[in-house]
C-alpha positions in Angstrom: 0.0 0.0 0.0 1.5 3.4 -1.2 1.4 6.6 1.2 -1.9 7.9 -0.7 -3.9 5.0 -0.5 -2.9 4.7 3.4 -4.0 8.2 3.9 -7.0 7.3 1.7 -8.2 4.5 4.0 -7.4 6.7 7.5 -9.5 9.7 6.1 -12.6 7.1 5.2 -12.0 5.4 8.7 -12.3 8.7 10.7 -14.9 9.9 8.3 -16.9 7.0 9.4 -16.9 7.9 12.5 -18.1 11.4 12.2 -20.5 10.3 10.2 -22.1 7.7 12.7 -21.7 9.6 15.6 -20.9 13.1 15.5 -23.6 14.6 17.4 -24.4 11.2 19.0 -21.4 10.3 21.3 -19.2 13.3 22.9 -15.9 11.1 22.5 -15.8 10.9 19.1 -16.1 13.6 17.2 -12.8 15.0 15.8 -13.1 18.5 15.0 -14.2 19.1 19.2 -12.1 16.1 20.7 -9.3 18.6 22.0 -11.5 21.3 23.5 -13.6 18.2 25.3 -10.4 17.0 26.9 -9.2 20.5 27.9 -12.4 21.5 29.4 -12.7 18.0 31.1 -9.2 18.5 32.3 -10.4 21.7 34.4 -12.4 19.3 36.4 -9.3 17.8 37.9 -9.5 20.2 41.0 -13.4 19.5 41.4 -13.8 15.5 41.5 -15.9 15.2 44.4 -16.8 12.0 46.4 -20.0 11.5 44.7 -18.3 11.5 41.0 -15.9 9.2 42.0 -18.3 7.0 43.2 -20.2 7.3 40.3 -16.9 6.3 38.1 -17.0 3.2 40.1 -20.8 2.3 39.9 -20.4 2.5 35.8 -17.0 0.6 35.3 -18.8 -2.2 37.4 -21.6 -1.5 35.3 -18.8 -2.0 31.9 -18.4 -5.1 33.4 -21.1 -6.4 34.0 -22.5 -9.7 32.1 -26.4 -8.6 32.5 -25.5 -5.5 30.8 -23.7 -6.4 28.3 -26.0 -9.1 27.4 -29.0 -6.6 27.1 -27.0 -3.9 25.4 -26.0 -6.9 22.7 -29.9 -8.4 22.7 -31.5 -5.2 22.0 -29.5 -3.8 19.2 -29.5 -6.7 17.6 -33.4 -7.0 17.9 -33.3 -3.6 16.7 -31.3 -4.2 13.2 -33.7 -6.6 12.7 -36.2 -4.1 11.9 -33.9 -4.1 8.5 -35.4 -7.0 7.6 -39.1 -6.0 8.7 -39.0 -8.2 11.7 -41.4 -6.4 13.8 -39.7 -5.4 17.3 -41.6 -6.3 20.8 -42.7 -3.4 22.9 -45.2 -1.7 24.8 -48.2 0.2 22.9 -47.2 3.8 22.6 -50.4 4.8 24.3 -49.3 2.7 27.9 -45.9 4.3 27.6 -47.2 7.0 28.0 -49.8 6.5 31.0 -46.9 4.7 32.6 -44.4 7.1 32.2 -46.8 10.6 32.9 -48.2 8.9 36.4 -44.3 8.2 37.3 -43.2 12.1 36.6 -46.7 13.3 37.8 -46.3 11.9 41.1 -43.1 13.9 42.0 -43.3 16.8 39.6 -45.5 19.8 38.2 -45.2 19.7 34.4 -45.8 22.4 31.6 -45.7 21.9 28.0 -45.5 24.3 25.2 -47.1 24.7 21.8 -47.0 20.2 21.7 -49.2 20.9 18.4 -45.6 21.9 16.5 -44.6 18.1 16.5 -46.3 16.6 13.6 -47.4 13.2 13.0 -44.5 12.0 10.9 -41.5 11.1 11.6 -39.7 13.8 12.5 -36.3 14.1 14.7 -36.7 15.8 18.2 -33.4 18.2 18.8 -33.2 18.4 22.6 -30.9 20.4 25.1 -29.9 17.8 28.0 -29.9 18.3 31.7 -30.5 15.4 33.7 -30.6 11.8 33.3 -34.6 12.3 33.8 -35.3 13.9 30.0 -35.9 11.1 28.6 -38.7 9.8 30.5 -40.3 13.0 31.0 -40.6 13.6 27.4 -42.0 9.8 26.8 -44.4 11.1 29.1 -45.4 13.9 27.1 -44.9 13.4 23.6 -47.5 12.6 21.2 -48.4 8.4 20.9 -47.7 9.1 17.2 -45.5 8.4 16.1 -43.7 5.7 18.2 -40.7 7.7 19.3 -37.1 5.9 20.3 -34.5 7.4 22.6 -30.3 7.1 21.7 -29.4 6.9 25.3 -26.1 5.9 27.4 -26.0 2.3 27.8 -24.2 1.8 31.4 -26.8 4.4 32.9 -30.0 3.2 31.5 -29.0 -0.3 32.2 -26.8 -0.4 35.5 -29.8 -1.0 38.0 -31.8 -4.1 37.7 -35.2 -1.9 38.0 -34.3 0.0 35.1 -33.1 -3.0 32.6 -36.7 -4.6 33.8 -38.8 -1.2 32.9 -36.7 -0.5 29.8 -37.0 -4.3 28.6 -41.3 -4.0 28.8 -41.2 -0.5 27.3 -38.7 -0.4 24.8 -38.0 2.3 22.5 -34.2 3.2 23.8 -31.3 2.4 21.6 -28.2 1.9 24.2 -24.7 4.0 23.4 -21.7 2.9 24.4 -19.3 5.7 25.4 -16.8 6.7 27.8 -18.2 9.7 30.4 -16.6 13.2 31.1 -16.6 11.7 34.9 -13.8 8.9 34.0 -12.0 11.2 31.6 -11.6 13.6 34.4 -10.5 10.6 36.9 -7.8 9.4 34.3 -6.8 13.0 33.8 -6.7 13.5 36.9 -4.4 9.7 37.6 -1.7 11.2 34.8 -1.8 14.8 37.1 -0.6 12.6 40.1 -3.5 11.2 41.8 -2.1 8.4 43.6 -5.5 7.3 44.6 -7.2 7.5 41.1 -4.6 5.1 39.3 -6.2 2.1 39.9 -9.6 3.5 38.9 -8.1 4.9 35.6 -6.7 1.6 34.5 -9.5 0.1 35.2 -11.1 2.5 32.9 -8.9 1.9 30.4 -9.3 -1.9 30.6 -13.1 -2.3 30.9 -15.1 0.9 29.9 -15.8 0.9 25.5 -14.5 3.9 24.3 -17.9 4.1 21.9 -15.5 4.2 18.7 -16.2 0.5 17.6 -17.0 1.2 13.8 -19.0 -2.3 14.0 -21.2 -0.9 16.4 -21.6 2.6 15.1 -22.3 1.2 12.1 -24.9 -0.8 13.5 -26.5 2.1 15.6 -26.8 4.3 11.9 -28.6 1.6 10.2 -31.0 1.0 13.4 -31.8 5.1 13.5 -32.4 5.5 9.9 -34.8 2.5 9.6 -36.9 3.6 12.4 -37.4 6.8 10.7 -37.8 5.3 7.3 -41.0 2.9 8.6 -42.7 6.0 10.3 -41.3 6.5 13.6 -39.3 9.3 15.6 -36.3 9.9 17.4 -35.2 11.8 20.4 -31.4 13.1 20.0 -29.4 16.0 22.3 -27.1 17.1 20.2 -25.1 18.3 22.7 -23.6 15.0 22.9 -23.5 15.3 26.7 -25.2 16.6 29.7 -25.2 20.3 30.5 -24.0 22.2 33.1 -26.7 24.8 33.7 -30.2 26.4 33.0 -30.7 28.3 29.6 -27.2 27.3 28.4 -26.1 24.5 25.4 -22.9 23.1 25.8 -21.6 23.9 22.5 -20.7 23.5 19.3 -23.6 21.0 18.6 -23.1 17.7 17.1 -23.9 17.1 13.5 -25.2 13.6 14.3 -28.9 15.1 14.1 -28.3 16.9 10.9 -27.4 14.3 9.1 -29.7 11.5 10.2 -32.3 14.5 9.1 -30.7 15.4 5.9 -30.2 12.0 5.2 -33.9 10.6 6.2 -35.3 13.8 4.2 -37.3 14.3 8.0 -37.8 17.6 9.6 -36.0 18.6 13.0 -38.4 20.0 15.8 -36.3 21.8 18.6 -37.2 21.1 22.1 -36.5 23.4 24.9 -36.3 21.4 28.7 -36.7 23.4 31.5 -36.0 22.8 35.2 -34.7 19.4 34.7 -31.1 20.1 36.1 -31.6 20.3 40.0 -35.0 18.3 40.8 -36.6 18.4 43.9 -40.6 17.2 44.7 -43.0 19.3 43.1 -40.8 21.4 40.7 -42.5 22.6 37.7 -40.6 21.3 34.9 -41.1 22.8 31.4 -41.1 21.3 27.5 -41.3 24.0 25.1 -41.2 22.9 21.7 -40.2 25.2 18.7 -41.1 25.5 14.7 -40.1 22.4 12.4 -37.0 23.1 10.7 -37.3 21.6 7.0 -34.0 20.9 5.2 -33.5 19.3 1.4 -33.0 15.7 1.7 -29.3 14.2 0.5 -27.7 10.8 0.6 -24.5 12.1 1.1 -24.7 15.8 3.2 -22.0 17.8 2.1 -19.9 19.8 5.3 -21.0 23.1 4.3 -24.7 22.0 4.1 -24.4 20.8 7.6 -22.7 23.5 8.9 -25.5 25.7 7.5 -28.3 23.6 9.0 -26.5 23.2 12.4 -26.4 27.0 12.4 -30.3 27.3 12.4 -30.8 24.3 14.7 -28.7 26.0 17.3 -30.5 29.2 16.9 -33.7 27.8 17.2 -32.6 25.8 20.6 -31.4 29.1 21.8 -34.6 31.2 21.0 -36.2 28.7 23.0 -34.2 28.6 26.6 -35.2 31.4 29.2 -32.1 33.8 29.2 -32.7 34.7 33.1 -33.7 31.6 34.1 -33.6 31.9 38.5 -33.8 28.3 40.3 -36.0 28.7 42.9 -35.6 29.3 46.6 -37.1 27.4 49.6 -37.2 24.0 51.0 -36.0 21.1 48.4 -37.5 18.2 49.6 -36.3 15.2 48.4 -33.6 17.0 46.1 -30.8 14.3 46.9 -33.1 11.5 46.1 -34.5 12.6 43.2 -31.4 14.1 41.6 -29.1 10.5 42.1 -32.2 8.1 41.6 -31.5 7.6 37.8 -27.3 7.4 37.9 
């Protein structure tokens, strides 16, 4: 192999992966790599107990056998909607009356202009606070379409509870990926922290790093046959959780872009609100924006995406409170609520 076909074959390899999961992981995107690791680095002074402990709870979680099992079982039942095997889950309609008398019972919720999602299929663009969004929108959205969630594996599967509820209800397509919380602790094991060392390598050694091409591959074909029968997806483009009220933790992902441009599907921004400190009886708010409409493509060309991420991201933005004040008084069941879903 001469130099210009090796260069060839590392610039498809890394294209792949942009491709697949730019805007779906927060590892693997290229172009924001660096600036991840440099902001996650600046958490090296602020592991606290409780992140450290969480580090533990998910490479345990890595290593599990039930969890791997399930994370194997359900993509593979997914892909088989390739072939029009139909996939077991709950109706849409019990979803839903599940999910809303589980959110109802600890929270006040508000919801926005719902009539903006339309009965297609359609891509929901959402700003991400708190390991709760998913089920509160599942709680809210329209029964039609049958939406599906691209969620982290590890946390929607590292509780027994949660693998039991998930496995009746489906609808969740697990993600592999390594978290900002174990970057920070291997960071933080090459700064010097004796006590971190062992964590780090175990890190290293058990937790996927969510660039398995296989698997991304496999995730892309999933996504773009849900959409292509009828149904909808749930995405944050942020690629990660965020670390306060009325903010996105930018630049955006492209993931959602192109699974739109590529599905010819329209994009409906979703504002959450509240979702990032929970306590009982919070008013939590869903506002949903305008359907963005973009010309389909097979292959999206950079600059069409860059264009279209542009008017995603200002149409997120238009839609966050720009004062946003957390409320004051008693919390009541704050440390509960805000740990019950790690």
């Amino acid at each position: 192999m001469n130099s210009k076909e090796a260069f060839i074959k590392i610039y498809s390899r890394e294209s792949v992966k942009e491709d697949l999961a730019d805007g779906v992981t927060s590892e693997v995107d290229t172009d924001s790599k660096s600036s991840h690791q440099q902001e996650d680095s600046t958490q090296l002074q602020t592991l606290t107990a409780a992140s450290i402990k969480r580090v533990k709870e998910g490479v345990a979680a890595a290593s599990d056998r039930a969890v791997r099992q399930i994370i194997e079982e359900t993509l593979n039942r997914l892909e088989a909607i390739n072939q029009g095997d139909s996939e077991p889950r709950a109706n849409s309609g019990l979803r839903r009356v599940v999910m809303r008398s589980l959110i109802h019972s600890f929270f006040k919720v508000r919801v926005e202009h719902l009539e903006r999602i339309p009965q297609q299929p359609a891509i929901l663009a959402v700003n991400h606070l708190h390991h709760i969004d998913p089920l509160l929108l599942l709680a809210e959205l329209p029964t039609q379409p049958h939406y599906y969630i691209l969620g982290d594996a590890r946390t929607l599967y590292n509780k027994w509870w949660k693998r039991f509820i998930l496995g009746f209800a489906g609808g969740v397509i697990p993600l592999e990926r390594v978290w900002k919380e174990e970057v920070a602790v291997m960071e933080a094991a090459k700064a010097g922290r004796q006590d971190l060392v062992e964590l780090a390598t175990a890190i290293k050694q058990t937790v996927p790093t969510g660039e398995n091409i296989h698997t991304l591959r496999q995730i892309d074909r999933i996504i773009l046959a849900i959409l292509a029968r009828g149904d909808g997806m749930i995405l944050f483009p942020e690629g990660r959780l965020g670390t306060a009220e009325g903010k996105l933790h930018l630049p955006l992902k492209r993931g959602t872009l192109i699974y739109a441009l590529r599905a010819g599907v329209p994009i409906i921004p979703v504002a959450l609100i509240g979702t990032h400190d929970l306590y009982l009886g919070k008013e939590l708010t869903i506002r949903v924006g305008e359907p963005l409409h973009f010309a389909q493509t097979t292959r999206p060309k950079r600059q069409e995406v860059v264009v279209a991420l542009e008017t995603l991201q200002d149409a997120m933005l238009a839609l966050l409170p720009t004062n946003y004040q957390e409320p004051t008084g008693a919390k009541l069941l704050s440390s509960f609520l805000n740990h019950m879903l790690w």
